[in-house]
C-alpha positions in Angstrom: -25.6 -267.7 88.0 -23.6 -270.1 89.6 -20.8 -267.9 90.5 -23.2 -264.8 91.8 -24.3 -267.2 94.5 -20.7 -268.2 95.7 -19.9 -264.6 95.9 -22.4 -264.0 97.9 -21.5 -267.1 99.9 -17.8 -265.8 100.8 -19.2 -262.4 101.8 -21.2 -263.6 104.3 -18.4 -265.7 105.7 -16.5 -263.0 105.5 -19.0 -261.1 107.4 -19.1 -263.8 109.7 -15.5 -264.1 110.4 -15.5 -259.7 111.0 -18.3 -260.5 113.0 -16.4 -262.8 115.4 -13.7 -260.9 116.1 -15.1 -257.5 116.8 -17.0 -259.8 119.4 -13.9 -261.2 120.7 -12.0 -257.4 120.7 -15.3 -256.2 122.9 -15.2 -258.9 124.9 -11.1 -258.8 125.9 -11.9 -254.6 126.3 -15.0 -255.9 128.8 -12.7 -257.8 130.8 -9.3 -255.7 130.4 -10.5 -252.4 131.1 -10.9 -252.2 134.6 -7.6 -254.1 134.8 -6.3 -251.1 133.6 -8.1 -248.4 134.7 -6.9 -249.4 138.1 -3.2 -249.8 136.9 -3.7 -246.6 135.3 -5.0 -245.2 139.2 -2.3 -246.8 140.6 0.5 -245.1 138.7 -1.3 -241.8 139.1 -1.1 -242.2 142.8 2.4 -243.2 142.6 3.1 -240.1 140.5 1.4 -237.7 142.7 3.3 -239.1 145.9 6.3 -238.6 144.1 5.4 -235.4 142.9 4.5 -234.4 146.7 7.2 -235.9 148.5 10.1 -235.2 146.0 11.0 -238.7 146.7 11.3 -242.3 144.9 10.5 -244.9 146.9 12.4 -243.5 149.8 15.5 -243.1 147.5 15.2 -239.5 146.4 16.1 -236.1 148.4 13.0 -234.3 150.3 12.6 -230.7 148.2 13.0 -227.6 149.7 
């Protein structure tokens, strides 16, 4: 009987411990993802000028 109880004991610190890091992955994603949305906007802008122009960073040759 002694044993049953300890099992149960370590599965809820293991739920515990699965339970504290999902928190901390969702809470890192709440504070990361607009980081990156706007790096991700940023590169898309960059991209499309690039795309538009035919030029990199005033390096490249202006298309035709």
């Amino acid at each position: 009987m002694f044993a049953i109880s300890r099992r149960g004991q370590s599965t809820v610190e293991y739920m515990l411990l699965i339970s504290v890091i999902v928190i901390a992955i969702v809470a890192a994603a709440y504070i990361f993802v607009p980081t990156f949305q706007q790096g991700v906007d940023n590169l898309a802008l960059d991209i499309k000028d690039i795309l538009s122009s035919g030029e990199i960073v005033g390096t490249g040759t202006a298309r035709n």
